[in-house]
mmCIF file of the C-alpha atoms, coordinates in Angstrom:
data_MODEL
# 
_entry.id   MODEL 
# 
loop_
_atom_site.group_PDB 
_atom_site.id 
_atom_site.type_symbol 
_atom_site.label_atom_id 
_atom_site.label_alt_id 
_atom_site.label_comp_id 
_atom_site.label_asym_id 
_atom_site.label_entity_id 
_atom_site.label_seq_id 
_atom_site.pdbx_PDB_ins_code 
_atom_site.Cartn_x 
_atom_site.Cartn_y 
_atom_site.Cartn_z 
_atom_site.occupancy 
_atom_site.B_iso_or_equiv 
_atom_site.pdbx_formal_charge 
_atom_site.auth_seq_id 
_atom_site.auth_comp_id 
_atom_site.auth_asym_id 
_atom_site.auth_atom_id 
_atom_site.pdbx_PDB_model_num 
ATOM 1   C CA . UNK A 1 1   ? 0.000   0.000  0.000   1.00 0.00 ? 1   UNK A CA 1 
ATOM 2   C CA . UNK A 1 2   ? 0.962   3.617  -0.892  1.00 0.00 ? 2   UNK A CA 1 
ATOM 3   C CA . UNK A 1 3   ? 2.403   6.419  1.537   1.00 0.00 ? 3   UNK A CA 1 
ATOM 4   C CA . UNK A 1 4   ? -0.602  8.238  2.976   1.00 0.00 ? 4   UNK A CA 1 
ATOM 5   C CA . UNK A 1 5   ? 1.809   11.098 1.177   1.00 0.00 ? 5   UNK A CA 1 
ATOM 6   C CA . UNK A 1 6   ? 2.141   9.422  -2.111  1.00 0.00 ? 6   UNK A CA 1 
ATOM 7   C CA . UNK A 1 7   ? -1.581  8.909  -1.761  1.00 0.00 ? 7   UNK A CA 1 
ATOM 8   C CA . UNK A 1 8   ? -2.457  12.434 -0.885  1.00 0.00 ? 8   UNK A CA 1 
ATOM 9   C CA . UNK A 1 9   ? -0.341  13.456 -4.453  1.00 0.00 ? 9   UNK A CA 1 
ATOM 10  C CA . UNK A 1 10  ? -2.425  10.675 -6.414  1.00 0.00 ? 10  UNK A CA 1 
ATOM 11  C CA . UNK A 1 11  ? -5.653  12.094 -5.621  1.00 0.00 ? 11  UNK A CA 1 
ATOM 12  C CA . UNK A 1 12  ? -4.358  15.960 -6.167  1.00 0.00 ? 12  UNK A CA 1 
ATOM 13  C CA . UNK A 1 13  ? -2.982  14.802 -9.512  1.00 0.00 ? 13  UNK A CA 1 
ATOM 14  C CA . UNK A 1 14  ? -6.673  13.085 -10.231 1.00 0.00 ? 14  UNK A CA 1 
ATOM 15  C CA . UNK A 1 15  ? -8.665  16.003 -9.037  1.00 0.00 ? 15  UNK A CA 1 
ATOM 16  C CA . UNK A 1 16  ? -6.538  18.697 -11.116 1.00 0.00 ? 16  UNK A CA 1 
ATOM 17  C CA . UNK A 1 17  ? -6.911  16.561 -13.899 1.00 0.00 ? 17  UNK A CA 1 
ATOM 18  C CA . UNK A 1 18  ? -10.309 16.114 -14.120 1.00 0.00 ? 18  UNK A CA 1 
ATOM 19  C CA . UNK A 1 19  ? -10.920 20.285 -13.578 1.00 0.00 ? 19  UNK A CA 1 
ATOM 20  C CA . UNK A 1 20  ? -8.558  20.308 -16.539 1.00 0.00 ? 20  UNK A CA 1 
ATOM 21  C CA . UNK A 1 21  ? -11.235 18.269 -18.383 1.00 0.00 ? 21  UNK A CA 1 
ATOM 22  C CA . UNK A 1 22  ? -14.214 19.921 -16.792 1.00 0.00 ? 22  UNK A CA 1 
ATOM 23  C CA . UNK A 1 23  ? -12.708 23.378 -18.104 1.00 0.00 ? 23  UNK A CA 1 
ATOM 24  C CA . UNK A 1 24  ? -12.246 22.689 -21.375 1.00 0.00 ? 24  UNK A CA 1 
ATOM 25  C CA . UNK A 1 25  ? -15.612 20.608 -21.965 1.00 0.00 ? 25  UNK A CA 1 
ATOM 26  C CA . UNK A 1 26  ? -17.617 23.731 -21.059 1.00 0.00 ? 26  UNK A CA 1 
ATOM 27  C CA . UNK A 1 27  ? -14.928 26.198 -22.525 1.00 0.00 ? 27  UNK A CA 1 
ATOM 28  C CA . UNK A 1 28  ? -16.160 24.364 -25.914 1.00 0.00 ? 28  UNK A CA 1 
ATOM 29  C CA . UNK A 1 29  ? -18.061 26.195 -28.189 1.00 0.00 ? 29  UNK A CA 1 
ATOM 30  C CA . UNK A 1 30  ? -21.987 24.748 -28.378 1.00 0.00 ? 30  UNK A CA 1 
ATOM 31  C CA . UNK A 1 31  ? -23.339 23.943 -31.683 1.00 0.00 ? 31  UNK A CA 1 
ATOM 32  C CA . UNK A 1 32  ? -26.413 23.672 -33.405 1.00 0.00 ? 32  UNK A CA 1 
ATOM 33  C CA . UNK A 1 33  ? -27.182 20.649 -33.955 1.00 0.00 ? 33  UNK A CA 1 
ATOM 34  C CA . UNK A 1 34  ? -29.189 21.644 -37.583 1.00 0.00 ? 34  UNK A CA 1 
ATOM 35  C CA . UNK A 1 35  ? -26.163 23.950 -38.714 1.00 0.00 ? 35  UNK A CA 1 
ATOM 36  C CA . UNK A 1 36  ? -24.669 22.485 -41.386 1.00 0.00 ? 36  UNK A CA 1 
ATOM 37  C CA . UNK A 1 37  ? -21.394 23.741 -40.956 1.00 0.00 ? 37  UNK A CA 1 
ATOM 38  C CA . UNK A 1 38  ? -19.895 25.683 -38.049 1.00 0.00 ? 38  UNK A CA 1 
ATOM 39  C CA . UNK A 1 39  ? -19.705 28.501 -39.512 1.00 0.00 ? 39  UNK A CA 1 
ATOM 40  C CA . UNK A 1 40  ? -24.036 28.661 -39.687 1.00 0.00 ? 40  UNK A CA 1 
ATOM 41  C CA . UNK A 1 41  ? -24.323 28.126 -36.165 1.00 0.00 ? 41  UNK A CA 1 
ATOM 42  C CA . UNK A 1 42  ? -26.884 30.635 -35.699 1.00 0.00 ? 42  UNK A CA 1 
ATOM 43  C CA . UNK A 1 43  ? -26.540 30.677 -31.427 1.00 0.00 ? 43  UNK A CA 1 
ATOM 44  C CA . UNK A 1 44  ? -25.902 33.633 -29.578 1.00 0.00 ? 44  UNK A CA 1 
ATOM 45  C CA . UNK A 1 45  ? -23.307 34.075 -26.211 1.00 0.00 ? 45  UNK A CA 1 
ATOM 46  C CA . UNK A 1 46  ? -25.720 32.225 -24.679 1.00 0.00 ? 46  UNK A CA 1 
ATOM 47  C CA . UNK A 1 47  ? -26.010 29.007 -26.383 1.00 0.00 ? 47  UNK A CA 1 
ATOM 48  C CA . UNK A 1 48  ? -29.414 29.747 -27.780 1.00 0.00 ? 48  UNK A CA 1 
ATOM 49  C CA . UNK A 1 49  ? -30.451 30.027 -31.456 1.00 0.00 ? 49  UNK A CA 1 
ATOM 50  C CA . UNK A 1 50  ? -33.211 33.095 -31.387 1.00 0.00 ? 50  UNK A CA 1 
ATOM 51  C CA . UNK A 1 51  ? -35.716 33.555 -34.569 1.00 0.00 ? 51  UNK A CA 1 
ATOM 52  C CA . UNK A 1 52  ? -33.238 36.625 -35.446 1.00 0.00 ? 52  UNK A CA 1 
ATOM 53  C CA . UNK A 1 53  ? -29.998 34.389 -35.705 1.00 0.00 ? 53  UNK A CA 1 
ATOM 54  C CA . UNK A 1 54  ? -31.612 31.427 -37.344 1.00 0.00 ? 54  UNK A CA 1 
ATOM 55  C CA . UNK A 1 55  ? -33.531 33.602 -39.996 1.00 0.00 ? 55  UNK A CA 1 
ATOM 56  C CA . UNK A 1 56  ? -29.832 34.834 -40.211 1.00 0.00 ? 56  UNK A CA 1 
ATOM 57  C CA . UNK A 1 57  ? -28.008 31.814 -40.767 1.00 0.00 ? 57  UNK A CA 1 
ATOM 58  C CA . UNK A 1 58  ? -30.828 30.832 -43.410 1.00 0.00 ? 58  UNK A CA 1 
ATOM 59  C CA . UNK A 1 59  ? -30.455 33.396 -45.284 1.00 0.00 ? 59  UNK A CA 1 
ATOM 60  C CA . UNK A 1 60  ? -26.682 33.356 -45.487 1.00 0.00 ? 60  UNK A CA 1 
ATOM 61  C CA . UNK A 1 61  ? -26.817 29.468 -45.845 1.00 0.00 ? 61  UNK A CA 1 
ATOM 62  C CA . UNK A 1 62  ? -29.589 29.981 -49.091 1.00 0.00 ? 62  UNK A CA 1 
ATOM 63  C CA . UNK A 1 63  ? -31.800 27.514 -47.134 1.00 0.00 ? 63  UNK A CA 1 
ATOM 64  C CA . UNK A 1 64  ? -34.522 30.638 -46.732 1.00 0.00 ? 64  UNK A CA 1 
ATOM 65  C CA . UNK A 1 65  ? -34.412 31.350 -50.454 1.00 0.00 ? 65  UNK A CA 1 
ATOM 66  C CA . UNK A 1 66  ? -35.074 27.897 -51.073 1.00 0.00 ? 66  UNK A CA 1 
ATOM 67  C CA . UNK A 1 67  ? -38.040 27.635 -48.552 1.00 0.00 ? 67  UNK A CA 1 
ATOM 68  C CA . UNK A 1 68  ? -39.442 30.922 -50.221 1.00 0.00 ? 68  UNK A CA 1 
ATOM 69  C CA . UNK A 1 69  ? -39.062 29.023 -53.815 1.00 0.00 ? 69  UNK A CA 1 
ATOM 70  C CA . UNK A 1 70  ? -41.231 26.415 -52.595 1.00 0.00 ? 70  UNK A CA 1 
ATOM 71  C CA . UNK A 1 71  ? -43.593 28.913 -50.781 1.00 0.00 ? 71  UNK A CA 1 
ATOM 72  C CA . UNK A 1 72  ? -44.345 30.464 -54.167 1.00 0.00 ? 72  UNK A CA 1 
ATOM 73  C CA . UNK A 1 73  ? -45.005 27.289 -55.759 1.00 0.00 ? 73  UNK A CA 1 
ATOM 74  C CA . UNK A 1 74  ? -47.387 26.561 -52.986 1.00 0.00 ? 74  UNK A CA 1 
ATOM 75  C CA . UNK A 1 75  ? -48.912 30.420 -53.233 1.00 0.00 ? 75  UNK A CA 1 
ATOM 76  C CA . UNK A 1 76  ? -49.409 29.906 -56.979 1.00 0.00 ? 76  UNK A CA 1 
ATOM 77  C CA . UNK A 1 77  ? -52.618 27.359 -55.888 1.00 0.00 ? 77  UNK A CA 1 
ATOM 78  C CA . UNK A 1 78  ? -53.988 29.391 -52.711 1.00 0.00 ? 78  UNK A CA 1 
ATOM 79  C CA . UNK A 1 79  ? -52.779 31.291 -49.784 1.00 0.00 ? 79  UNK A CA 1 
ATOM 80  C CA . UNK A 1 80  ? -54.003 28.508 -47.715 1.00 0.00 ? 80  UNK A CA 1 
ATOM 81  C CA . UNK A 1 81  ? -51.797 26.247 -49.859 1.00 0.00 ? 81  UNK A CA 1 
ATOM 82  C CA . UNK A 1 82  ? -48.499 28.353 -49.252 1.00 0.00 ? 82  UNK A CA 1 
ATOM 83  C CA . UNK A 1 83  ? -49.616 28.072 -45.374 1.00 0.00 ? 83  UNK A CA 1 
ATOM 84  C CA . UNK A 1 84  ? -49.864 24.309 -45.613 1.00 0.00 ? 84  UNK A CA 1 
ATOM 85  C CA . UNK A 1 85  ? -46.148 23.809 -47.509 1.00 0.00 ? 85  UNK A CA 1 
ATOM 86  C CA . UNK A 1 86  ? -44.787 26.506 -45.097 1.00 0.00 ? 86  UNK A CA 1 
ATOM 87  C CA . UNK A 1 87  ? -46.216 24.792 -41.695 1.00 0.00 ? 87  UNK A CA 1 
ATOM 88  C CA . UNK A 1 88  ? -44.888 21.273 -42.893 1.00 0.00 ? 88  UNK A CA 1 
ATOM 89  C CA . UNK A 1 89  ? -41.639 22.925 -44.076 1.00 0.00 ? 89  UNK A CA 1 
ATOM 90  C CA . UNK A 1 90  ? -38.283 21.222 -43.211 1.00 0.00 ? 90  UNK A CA 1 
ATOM 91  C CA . UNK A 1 91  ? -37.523 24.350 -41.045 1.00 0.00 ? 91  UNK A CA 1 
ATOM 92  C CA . UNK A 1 92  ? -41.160 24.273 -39.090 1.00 0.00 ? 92  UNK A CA 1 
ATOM 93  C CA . UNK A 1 93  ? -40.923 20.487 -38.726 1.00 0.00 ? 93  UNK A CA 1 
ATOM 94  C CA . UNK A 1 94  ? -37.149 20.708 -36.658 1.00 0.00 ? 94  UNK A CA 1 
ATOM 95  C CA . UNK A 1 95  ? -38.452 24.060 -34.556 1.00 0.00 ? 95  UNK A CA 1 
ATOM 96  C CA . UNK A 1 96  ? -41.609 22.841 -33.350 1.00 0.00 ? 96  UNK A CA 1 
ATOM 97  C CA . UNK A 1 97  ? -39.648 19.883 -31.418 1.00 0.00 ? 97  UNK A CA 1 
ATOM 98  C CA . UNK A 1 98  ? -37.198 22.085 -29.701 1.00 0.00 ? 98  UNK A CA 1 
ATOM 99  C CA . UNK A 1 99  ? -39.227 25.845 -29.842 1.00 0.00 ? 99  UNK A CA 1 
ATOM 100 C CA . UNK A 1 100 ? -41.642 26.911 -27.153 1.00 0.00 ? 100 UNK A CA 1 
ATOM 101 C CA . UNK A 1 101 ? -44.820 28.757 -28.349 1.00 0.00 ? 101 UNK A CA 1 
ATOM 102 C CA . UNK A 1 102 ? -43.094 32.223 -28.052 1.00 0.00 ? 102 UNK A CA 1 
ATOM 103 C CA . UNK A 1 103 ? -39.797 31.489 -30.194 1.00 0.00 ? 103 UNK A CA 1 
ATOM 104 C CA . UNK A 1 104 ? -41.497 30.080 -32.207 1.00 0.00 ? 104 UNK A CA 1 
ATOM 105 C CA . UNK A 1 105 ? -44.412 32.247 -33.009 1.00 0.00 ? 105 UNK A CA 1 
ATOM 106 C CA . UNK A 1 106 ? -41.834 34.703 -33.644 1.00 0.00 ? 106 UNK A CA 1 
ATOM 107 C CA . UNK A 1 107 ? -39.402 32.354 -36.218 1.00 0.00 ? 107 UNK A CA 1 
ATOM 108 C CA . UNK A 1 108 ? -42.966 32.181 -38.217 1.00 0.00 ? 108 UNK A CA 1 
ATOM 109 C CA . UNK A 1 109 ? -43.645 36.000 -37.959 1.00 0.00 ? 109 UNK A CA 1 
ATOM 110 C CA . UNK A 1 110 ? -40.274 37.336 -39.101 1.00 0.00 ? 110 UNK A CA 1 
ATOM 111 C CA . UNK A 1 111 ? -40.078 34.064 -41.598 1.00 0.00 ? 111 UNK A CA 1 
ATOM 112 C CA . UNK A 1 112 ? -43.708 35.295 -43.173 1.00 0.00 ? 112 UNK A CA 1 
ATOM 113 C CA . UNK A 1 113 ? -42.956 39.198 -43.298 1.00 0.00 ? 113 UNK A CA 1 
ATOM 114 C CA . UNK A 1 114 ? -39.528 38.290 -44.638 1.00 0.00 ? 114 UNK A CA 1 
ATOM 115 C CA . UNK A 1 115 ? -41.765 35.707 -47.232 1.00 0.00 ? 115 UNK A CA 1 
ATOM 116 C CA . UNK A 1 116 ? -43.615 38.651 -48.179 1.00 0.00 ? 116 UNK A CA 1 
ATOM 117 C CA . UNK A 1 117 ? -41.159 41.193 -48.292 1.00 0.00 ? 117 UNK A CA 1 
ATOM 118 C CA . UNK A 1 118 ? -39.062 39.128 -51.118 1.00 0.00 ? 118 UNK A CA 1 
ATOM 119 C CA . UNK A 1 119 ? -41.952 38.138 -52.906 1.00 0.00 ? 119 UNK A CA 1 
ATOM 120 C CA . UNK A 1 120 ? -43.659 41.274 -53.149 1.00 0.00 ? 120 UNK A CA 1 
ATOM 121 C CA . UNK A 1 121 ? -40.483 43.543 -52.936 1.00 0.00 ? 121 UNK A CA 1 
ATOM 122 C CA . UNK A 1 122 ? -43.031 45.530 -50.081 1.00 0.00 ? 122 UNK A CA 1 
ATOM 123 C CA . UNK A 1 123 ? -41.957 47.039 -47.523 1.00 0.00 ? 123 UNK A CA 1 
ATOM 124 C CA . UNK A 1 124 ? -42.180 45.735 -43.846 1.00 0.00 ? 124 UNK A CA 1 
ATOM 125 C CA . UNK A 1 125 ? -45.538 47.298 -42.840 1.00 0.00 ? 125 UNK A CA 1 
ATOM 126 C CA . UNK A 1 126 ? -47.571 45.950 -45.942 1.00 0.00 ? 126 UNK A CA 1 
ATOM 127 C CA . UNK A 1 127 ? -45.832 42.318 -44.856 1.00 0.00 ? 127 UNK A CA 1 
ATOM 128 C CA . UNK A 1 128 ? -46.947 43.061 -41.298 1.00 0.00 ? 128 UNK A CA 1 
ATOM 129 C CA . UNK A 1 129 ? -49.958 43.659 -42.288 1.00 0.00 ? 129 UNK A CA 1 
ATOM 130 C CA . UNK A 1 130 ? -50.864 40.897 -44.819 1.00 0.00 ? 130 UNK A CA 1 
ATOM 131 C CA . UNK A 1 131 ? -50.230 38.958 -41.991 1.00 0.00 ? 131 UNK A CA 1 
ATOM 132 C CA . UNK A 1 132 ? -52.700 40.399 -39.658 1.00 0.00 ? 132 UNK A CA 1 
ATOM 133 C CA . UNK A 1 133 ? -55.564 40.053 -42.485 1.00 0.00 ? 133 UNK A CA 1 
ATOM 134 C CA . UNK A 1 134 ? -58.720 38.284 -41.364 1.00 0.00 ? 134 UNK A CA 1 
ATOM 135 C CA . UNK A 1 135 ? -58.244 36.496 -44.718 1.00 0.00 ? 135 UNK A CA 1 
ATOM 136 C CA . UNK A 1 136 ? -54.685 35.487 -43.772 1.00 0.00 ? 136 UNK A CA 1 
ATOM 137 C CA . UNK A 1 137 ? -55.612 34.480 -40.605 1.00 0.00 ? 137 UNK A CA 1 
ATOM 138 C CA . UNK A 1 138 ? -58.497 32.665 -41.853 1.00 0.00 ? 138 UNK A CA 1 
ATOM 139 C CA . UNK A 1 139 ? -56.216 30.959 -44.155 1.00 0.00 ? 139 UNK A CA 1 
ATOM 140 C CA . UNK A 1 140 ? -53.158 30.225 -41.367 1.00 0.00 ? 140 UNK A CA 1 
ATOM 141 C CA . UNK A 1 141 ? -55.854 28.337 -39.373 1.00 0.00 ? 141 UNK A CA 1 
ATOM 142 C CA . UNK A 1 142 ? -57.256 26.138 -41.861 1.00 0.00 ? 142 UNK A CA 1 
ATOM 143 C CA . UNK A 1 143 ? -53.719 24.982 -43.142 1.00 0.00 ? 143 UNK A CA 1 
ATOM 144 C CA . UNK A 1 144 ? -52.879 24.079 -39.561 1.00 0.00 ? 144 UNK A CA 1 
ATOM 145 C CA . UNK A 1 145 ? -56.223 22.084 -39.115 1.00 0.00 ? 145 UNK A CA 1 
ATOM 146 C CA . UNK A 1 146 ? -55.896 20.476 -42.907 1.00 0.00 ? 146 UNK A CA 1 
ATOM 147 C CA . UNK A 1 147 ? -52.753 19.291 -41.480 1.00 0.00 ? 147 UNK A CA 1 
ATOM 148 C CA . UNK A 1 148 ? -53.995 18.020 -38.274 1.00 0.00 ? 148 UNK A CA 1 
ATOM 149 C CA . UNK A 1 149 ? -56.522 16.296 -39.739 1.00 0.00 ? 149 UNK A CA 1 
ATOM 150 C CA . UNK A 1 150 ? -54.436 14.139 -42.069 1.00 0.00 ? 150 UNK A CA 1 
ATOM 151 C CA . UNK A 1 151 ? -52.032 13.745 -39.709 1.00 0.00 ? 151 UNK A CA 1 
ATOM 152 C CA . UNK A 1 152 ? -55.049 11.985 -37.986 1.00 0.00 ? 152 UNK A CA 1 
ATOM 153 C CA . UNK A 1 153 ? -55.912 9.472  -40.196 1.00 0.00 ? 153 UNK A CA 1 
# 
């Protein structure tokens, strides 16, 4: 058996090395795990991807052009029809897992207006307020019970 000394080193040596290891596993830099590369990690100091950042990273990444592509195709039919296609978009899909309501709610707002804005070439207020139509509205909720439904059966 060891020196209560030699013992007393041992477990000094074992606790600084795991602190070593402790450090630098939190000292790492979180990722998202959708980001395709590092460099689209859309998370703030925090460790949290915000509506803002992700919109961001989209945008920069083309992802959000290609989302609004397939938005148009879907608002050549109805309006109801670009809701449907946007609500069961890749994007929507992976949020609503990890998103609470409010996050969320404001991903869709800024992703509509911003929908909007490059389809119409408007400005921000006439986005804002296609948005707050009845008929929009009307539209929004019918898409998300359509989908409901089938999902359903």
């Amino acid at each position: 058996m060891s020196s209560a000394r030699k013992q007393q080193k041992q477990k000094a040596r074992a606790a600084a090395k795991a602190k070593e290891k402790r450090i630098g596993r939190n000292n790492e830099p979180r990722r998202d795990p959708f980001a395709a590369q590092p460099s689209d990690n859309p998370m703030d100091e925090h460790g949290e991807v915000t509506p803002d950042l992700l919109l961001d990273a989209m945008d920069d990444s083309g992802e959000l052009d290609e989302l609004f592509q397939q938005l148009a195709e879907a608002h050549k039919q109805s309006q109801q029809a670009l809701c449907e296609a946007f609500l069961q978009s890749k994007p929507m899909t992976r949020l609503a897992q990890f998103w609470d309501e409010e996050p969320l709610t404001d991903f869709i707002f800024g992703c509509l207006v911003s929908y909007k804005i490059w389809r119409d070439k408007c400005d921000e207020e006439t986005a804002v307020a296609w948005i707050e139509s009845e008929a929009f509205q009307h539209d929004y909720v019918a898409a998300s019970e359509a989908i409901v439904a089938r999902n359903a059966s």
